[in-house]
N, C-alpha and C positions, 0 to 999 in steps of 0.2 A: 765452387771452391771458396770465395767471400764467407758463404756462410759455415762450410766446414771450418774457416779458418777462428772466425767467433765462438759456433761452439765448442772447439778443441780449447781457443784461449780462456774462455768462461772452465772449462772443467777445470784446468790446471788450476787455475786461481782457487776454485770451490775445494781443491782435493787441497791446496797445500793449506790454503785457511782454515782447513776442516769445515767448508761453511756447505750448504744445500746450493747447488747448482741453479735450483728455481728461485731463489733469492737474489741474484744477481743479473744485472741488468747493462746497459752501454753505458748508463746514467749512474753507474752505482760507482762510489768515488774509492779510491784504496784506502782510504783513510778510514772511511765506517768502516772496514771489513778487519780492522785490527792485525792487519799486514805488518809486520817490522820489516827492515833493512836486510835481512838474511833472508827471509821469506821470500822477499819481491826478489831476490839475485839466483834464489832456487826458482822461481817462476821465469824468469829471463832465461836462464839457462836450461830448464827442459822446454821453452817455446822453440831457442835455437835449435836444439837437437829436432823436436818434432816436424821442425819446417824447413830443416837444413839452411838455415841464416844466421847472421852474426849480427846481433845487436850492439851497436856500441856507443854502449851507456855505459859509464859507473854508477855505484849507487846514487850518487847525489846527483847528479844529470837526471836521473830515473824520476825520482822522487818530485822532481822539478818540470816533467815536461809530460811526466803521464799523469794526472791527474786521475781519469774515470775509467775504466772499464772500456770505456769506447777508445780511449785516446791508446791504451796497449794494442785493444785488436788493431785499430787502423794503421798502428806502424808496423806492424805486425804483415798483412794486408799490402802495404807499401812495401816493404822487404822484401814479398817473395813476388808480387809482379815484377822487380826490378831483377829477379833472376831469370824470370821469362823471357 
């Protein structure tokens, strides 16, 4: 599941950036990827849906604590074993 959980959080990100999914890495920060503050809240919001969890960030929290690509899957990751 770990790693479904990555490459589901990797395509949303590629699909709402419009960026190539093999571009994208743990290590790839939101900030190269020309993400805005709506983008990242569309992204939040269909990870909730796909993983049945409740993120609860606002934008500026967000912006402030996810840095990379890794740091969304792993709270991500954190979220749903905590529903386990």
């Amino acid at each position: 599941m770990p790693n479904e959980i990555e490459a589901s959080t990797i395509a949303l990100i590629a699909s709402a950036g419009e960026i190539e999914a093999g571009q994208i890495t743990r290590d790839t920060e939101l900030s190269e990827l020309e993400i805005d503050s709506l983008v990242l809240t569309e992204i939040v919001m269909d990870i909730e849906d796909q993983h049945n969890i409740e993120i609860d960030l606002n934008t500026a929290e967000a912006w402030e604590s996810l840095k990379t690509v890794g740091d969304m899957v792993d709270m991500v990751k954190k979220l749903v074993a905590a529903q386990n």
